[in-house]
C-alpha positions as CSV (number, residue, x, y, z in Angstrom):
1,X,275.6,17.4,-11.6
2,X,272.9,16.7,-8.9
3,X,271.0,19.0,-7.4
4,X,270.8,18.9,-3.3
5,X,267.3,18.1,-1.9
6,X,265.8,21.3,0.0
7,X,266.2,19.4,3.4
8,X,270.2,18.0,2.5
9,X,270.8,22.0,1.6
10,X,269.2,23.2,5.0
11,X,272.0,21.2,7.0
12,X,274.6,22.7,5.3
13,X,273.2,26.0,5.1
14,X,272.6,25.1,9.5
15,X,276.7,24.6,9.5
16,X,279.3,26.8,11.1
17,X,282.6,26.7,13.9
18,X,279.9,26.0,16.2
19,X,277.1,23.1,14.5
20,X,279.2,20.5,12.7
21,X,276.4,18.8,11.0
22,X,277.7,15.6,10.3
23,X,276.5,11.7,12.1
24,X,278.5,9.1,13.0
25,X,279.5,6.1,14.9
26,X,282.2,4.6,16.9
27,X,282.3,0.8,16.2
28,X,284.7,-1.4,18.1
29,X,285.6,-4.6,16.9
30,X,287.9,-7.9,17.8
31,X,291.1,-8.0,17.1
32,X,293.9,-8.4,16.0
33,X,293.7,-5.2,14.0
34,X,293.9,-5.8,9.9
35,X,296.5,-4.2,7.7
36,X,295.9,-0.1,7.3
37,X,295.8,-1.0,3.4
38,X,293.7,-4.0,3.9
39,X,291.2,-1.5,5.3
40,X,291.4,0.8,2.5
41,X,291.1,-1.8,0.0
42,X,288.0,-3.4,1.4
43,X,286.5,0.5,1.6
44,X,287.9,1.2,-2.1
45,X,286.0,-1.6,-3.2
46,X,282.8,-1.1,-2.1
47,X,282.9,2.7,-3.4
48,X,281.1,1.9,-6.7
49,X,278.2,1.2,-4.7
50,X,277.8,4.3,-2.7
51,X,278.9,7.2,-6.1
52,X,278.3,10.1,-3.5
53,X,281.4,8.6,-1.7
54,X,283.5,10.5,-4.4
55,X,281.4,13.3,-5.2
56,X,281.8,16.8,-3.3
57,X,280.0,19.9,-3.0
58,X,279.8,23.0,-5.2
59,X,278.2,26.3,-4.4
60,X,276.5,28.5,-7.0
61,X,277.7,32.5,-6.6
62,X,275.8,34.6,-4.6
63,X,273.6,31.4,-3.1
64,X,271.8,32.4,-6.5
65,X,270.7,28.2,-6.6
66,X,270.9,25.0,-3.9
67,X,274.1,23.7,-4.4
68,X,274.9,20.7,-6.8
69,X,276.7,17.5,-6.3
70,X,279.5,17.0,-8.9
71,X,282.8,14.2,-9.5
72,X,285.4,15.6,-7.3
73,X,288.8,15.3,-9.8
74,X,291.0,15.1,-7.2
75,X,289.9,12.1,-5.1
76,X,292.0,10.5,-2.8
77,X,290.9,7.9,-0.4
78,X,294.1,7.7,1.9
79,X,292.7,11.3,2.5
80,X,289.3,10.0,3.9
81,X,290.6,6.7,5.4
82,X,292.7,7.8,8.7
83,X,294.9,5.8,11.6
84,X,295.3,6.7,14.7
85,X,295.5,5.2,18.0
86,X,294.7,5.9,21.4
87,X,296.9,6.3,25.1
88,X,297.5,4.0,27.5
89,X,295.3,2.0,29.1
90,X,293.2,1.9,25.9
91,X,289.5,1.5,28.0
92,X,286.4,3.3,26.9
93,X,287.3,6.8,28.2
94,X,290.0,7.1,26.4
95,X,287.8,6.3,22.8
96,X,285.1,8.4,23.7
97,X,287.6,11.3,24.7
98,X,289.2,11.0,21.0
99,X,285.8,10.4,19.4
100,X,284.6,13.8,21.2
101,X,287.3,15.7,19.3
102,X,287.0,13.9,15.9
103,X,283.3,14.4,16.0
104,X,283.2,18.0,17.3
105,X,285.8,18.6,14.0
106,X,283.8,19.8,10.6
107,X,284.2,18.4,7.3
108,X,286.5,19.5,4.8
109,X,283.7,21.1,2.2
110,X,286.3,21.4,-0.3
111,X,286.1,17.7,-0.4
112,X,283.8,14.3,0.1
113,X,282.0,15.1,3.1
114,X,282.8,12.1,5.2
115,X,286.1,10.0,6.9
116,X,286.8,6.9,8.8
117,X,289.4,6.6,11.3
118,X,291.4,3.6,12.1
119,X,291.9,3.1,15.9
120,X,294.4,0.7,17.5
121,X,295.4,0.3,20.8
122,X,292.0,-0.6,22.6
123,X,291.9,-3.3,25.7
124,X,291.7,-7.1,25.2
125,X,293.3,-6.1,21.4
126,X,290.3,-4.2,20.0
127,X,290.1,-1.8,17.3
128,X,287.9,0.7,16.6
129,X,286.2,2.2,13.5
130,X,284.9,5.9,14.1
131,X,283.2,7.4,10.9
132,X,281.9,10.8,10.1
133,X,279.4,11.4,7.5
134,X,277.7,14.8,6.6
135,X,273.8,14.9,7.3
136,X,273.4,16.3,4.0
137,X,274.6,12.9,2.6
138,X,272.7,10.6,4.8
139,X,270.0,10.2,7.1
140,X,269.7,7.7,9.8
141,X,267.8,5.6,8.4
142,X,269.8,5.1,4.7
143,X,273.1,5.7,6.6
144,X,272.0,2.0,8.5
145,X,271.3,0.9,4.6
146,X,274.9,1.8,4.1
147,X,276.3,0.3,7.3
148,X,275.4,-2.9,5.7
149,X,277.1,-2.3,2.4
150,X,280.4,-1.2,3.8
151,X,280.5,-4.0,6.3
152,X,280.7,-7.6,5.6
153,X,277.9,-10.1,6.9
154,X,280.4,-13.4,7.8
155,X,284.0,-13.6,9.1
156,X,284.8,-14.5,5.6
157,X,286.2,-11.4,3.9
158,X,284.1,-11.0,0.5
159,X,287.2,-11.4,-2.3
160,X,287.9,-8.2,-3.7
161,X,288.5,-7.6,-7.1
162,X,291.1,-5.1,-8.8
163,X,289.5,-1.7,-7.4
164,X,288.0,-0.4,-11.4
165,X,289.8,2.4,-12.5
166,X,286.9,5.1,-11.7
167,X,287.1,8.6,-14.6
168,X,285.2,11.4,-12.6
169,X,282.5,13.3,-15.0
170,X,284.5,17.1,-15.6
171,X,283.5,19.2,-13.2
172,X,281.5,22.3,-14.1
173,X,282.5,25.6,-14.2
174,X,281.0,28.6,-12.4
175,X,279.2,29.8,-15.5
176,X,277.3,26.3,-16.3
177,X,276.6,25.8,-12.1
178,X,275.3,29.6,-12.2
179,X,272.9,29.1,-15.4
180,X,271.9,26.0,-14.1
181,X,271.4,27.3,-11.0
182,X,269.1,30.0,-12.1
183,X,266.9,28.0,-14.7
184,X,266.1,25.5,-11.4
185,X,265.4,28.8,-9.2
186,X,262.6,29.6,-12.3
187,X,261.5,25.7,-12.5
188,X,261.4,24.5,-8.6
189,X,258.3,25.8,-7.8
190,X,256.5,24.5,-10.3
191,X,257.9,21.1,-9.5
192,X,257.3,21.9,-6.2
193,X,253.4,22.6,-6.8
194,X,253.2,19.5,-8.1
195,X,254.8,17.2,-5.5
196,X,252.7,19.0,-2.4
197,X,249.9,18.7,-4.4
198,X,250.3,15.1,-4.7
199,X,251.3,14.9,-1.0
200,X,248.1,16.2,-0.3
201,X,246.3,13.3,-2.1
202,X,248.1,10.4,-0.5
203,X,245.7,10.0,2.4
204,X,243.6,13.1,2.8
205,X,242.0,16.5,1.1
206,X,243.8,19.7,1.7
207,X,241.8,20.6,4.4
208,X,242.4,17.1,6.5
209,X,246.0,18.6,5.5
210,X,246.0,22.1,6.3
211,X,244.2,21.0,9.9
212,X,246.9,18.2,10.7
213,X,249.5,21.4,9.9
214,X,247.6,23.3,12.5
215,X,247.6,20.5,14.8
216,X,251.5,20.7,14.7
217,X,251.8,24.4,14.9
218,X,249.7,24.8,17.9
219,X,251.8,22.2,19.7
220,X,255.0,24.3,18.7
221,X,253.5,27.1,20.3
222,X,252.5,25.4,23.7
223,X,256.3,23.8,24.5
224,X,258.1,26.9,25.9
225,X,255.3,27.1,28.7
226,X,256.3,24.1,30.6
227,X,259.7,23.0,29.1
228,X,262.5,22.3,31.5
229,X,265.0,25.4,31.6
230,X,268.9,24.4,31.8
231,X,268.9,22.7,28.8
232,X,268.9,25.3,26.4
233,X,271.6,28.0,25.9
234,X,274.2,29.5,24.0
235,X,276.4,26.0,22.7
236,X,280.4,26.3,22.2
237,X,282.8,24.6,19.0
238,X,283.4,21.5,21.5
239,X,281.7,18.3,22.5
240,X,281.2,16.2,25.6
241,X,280.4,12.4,23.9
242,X,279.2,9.6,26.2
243,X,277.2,6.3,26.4
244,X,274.7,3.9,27.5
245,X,273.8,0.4,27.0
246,X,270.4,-1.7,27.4
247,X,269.3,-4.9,26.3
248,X,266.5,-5.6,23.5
249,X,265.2,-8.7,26.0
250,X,264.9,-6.0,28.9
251,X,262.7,-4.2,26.5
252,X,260.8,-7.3,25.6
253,X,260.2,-7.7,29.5
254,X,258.9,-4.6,30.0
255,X,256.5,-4.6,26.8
256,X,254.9,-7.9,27.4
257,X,254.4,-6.4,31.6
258,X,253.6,-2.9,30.8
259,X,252.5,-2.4,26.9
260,X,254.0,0.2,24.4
261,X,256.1,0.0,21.5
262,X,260.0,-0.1,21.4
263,X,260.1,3.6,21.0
264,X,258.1,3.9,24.2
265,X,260.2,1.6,26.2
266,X,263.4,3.2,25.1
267,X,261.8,7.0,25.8
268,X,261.0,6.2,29.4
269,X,264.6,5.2,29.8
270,X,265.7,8.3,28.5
271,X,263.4,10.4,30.1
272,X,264.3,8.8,33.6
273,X,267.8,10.0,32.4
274,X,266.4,13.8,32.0
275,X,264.9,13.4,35.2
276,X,267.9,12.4,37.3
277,X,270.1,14.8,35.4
278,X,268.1,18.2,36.3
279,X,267.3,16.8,39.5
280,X,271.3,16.8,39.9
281,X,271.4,20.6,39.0
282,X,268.9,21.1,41.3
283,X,266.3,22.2,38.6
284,X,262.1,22.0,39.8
285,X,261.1,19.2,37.3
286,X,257.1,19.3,38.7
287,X,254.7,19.6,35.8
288,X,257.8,19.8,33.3
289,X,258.6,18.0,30.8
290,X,262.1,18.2,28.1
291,X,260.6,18.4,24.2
292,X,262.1,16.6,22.3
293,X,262.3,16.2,18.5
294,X,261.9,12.4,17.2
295,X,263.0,12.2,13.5
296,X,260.6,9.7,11.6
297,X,261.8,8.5,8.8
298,X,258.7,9.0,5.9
299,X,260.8,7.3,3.0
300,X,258.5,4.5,1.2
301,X,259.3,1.4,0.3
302,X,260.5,2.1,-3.5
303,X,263.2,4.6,-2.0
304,X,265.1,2.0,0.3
305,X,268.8,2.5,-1.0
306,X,268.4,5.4,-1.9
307,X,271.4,7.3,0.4
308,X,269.5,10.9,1.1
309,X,267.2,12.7,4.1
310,X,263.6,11.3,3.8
311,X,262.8,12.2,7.5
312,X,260.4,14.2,9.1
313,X,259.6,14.0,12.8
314,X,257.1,14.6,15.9
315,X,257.5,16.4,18.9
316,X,256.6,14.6,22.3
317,X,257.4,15.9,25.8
318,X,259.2,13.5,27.9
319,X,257.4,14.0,31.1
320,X,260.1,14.4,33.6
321,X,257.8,15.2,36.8
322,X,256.5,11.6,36.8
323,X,258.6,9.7,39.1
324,X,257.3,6.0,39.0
325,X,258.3,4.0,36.0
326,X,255.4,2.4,35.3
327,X,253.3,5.7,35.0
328,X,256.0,7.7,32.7
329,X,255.6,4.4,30.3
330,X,251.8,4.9,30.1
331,X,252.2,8.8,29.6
332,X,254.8,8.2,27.1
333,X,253.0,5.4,25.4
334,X,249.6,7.4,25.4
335,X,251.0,10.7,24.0
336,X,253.2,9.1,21.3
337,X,250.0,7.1,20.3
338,X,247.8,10.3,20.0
339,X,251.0,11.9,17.9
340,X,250.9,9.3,15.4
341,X,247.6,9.4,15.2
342,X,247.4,13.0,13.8
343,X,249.6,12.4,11.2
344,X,252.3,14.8,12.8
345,X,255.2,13.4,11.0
346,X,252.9,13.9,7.7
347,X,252.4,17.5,8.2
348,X,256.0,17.8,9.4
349,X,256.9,16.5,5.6
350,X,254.5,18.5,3.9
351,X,256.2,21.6,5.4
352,X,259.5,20.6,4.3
353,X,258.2,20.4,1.1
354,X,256.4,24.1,1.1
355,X,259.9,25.0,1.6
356,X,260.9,24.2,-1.7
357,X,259.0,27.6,-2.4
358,X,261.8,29.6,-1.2
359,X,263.9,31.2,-2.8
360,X,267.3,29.3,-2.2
361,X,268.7,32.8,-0.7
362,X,266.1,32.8,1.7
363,X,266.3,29.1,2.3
364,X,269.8,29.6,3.1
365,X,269.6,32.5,5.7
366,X,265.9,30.9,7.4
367,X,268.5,28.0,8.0
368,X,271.2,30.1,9.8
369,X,268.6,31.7,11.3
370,X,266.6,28.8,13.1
371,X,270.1,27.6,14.1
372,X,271.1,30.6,15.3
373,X,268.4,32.1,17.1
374,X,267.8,31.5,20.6
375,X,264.4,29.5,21.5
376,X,263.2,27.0,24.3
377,X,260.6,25.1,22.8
378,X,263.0,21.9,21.8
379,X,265.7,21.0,24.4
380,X,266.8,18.0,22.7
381,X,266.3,15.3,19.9
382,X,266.3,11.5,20.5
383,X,266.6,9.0,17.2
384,X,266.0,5.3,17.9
385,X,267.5,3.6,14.5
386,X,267.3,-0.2,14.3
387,X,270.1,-1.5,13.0
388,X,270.7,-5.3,11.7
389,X,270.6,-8.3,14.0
390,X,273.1,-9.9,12.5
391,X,277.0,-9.8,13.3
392,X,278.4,-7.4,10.9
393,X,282.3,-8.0,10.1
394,X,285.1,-5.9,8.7
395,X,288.4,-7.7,7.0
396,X,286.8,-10.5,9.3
397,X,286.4,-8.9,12.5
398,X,283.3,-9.0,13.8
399,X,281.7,-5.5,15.2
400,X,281.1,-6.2,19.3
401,X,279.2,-3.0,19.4
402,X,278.7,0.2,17.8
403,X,277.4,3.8,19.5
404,X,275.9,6.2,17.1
405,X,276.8,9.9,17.2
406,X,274.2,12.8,15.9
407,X,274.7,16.7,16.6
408,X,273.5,19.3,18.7
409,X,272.8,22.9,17.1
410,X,271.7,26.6,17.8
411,X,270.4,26.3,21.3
412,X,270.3,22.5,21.9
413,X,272.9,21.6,24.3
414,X,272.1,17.9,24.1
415,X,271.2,15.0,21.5
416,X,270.7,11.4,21.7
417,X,271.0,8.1,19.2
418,X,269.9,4.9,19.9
419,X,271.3,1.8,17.4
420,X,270.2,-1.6,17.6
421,X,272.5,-3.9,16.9
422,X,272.4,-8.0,17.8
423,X,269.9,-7.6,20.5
424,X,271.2,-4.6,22.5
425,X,270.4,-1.2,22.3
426,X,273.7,1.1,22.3
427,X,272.6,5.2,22.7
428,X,275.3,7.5,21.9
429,X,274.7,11.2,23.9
430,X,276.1,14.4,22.5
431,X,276.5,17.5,24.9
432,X,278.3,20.9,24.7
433,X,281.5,20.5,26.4
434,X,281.2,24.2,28.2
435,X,277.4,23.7,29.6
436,X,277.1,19.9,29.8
437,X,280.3,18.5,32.3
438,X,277.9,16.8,33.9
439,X,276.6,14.2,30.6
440,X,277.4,11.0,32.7
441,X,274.7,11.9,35.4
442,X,272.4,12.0,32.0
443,X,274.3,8.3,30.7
444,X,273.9,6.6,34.4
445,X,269.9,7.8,34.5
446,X,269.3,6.3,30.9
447,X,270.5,2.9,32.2
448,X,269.0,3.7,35.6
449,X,265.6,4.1,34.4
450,X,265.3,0.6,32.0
451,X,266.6,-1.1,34.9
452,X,263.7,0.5,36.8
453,X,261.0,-0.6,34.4
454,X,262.5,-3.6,34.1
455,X,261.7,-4.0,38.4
456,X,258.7,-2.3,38.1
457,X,257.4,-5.3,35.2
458,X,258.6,-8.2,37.4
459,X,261.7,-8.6,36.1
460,X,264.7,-9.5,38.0
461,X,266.3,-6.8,40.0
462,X,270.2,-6.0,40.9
463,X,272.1,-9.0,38.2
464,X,274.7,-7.9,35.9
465,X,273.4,-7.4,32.0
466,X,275.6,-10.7,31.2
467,X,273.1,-12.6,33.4
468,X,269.9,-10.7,33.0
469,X,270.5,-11.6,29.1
470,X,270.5,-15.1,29.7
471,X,267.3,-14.9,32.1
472,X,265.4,-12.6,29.8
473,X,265.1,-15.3,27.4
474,X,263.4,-17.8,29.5
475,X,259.5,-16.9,30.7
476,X,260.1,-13.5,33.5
477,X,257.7,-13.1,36.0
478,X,255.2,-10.2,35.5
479,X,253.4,-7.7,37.9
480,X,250.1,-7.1,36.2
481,X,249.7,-3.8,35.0
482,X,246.4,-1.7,36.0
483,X,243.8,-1.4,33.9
484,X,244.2,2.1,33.1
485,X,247.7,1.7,32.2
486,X,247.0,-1.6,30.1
487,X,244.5,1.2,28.0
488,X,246.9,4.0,27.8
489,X,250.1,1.7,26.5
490,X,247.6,0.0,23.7
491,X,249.4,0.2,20.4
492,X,251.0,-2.0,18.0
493,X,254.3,-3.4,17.9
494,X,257.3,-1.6,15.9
């Protein structure tokens, strides 16, 4: 019986009809399509490795504790491993209209909080892989980690021995969950003491710490002032699902042109997409910008495979009024620079931990309540995750792309992923079905605005990505950047 981090209980706690807290992916791969059971048998397999795979959820009466991870008896993987296919003609609308239902679905809590669906029936005899995973399980970060333990690395399909016959621990009763419960309600804060304590020793004094906490809550306070408007509201049980595609060489073009990191790069884009998008609703975007929330992951080194939310994040403003490419980079570059620099994410961490001081009652309705209450500081949350640059196969089909999927909740209408994956970028956008009808405006000014700062650094303008991939890997010509800019997109690489 394992007890659930603070930061895994708060997105379940964040759950209801209307915030389905799980992540996910749609992966499309070459056919033919294997067996159904040679799928399951390749998953069932790998299980040992991932023990949370077979574990479920239980909930101590009364909220009285956070809830505990225990064996669930009655597992059955034909339950979690799904097929389906899609209509006629099979293209990508048709997969991202499925994919928007399956994903605005929630997990079965009685049960392993995750599923994979089978998809046949794509174009040019494709097959598709769309997975679910609650965020309680995984973060972005580990759930990459586990990406690369469920898939293969070569076409050759790793031999798979007799699945081992796997005895689940007995699963508690209510009394044991409720006195264990209660003797962890007495003993977390003490535990907690200690690990803020030591966070506060890692790189600073408490005062360095208690400033760079102040640094964070004035900036929370600052965002509704200038924050863009229609991108808050009320949000409904179902989900618009959409798009976009870039190349890592078009990135490289504009870094070695213009400066910045990855991140930077891959912001501007996005915030060129922001732009067009409230510019199409006729929205006044001067001297706005759209906050978003970037989740930074803050696990160390010893903790890598280790499947559970070490993330904290800061809090940029993408600055949507700036209309040249060039000079959204630097502003993005320079802001992000200055973010890191104050140890944001740090103090974003250390407040998670201060959490742990809560009773888990309180924890529970502070949750509901953040998710529920209506606010316009944060209008949306971009996660870049880099994912391997290696082919990744299943049954030996390799993975031609995949599009990552995170959720939108209380009055965030709109989220974006980004996944790396064998030098292209792939961004997966989530929007409210009722308030966001209009997500491909958002999708076509993502891929809009790389193509622009891909002009604007000297690169080749109006080719089709096929060709521009082939061309970014030979020397591009550059338009020098301005001194200024060249200062305010100094930082080191990702």
């Amino acid at each position: 019986m394992d007890v659930m981090s603070v930061q895994d209980a708060a997105f379940l706690h964040i759950e209801n009809g209307n915030n389905p807290m799980h992540i996910g992916s749609v992966a499309v791969l070459e056919g033919p399509a294997p067996a159904y059971g040679d799928l399951v048998r390749l998953i069932a397999g790998k299980l040992p490795l991932v023990p949370r795979y077979r574990q479920k959820v239980r909930f101590a009466p009364g909220g009285v504790g956070r809830p505990v991870w225990v064996d669930d008896p009655h597992f059955q993987i034909l339950y979690h491993i799904r097929h389906t296919a899609v209509p006629p003609p099979g293209g990508r609308d048709e997969l991202r209209n499925l994919a928007g239902r399956l994903f605005a679905q929630m997990l079965d809590r009685s049960k392993p909080l995750w599923e994979i669906w089978m998809v046949e029936g794509l174009r040019h005899g494709r097959w598709a892989v769309i997975s679910k995973v609650h965020h309680c399980m995984v973060d972005g970060v580990s759930a990459t980690d586990l990406l690369t333990v469920m898939f293969d690395s070569t076409d050759v399909p790793a031999t798979q021995a007799a699945a081992a016959e796997w005895t689940p621990e007995p699963e508690p009763g209510t009394f044991t969950v409720t006195t264990h419960a209660v003797l962890r309600t007495v003993a977390d804060p003490l535990g907690r003491l200690r690990d803020f304590s030591g966070s506060l020793r890692m790189t600073a004094g408490p005062r360095t710490r208690l400033a760079e906490g102040a640094v964070l809550l004035r900036s929370l306070a600052e965002w509704s002032k200038r924050s863009a408007t229609s991108l808050n509201g009320p949000i409904g049980p179902h989900r618009r699902w959409s798009w976009a595609e870039a190349s890592l060489d078009d990135v490289k073009i504009v870094r070695e042109a213009l400066g910045g990191t990855v991140n930077d790069v891959v912001l501007a884009a996005i915030t060129a997409g922001f732009r067009a998008l409230l510019l199409h609703r006729g929205e006044d975007v001067t001297n706005r910008v759209v906050r978003t929330l970037v989740p930074v992951s803050v696990r160390s080194d010893s903790e890598r495979g280790v499947y559970n939310n070490r993330v904290s994040g800061i809090f940029p403003g993408l600055p949507v009024a700036i209309a040249d490419p060039g000079d959204r980079l630097t502003a993005i570059a320079g802001q992000l620079s200055r973010l890191k620099g104050s140890k944001q994410a740090v103090a974003g961490d250390a407040l998670v931990k201060l959490a742990g001081f809560a009773p888990p009652m309180l924890l529970s309705l502070g949750a509901r309540l953040a998710a529920r209450t209506p606010q316009r500081a944060l209008q949306t949350v971009t996660t870049n995750v880099p994912g391997p640059q290696f082919p990744l196969f299943v049954v030996g089909r390799r993975m031609v792309y995949s599009y990552p999927y995170v959720p939108i909740m209380g009055s965030v209408r709109i989220s974006i992923a980004i996944f790396s994956y064998c030098g292209r970028l792939f961004f997966g956008i989530t929007g409210d079905y009722d308030s966001v009808s209009d997500i491909d405006v958002l999708r076509d000014g993502i891929e809009a605005g790389m193509r622009e700062l891909v002009i604007a650094a000297g690169g080749p303008p109006g080719i089709a990505p096929r060709a521009r991939r082939k061309r970014a890997t030979r020397a591009a010509p550059s338009r020098p950047a301005s001194p200024n800019r060249q200062a305010a997109v100094r930082s080191g690489k990702r």
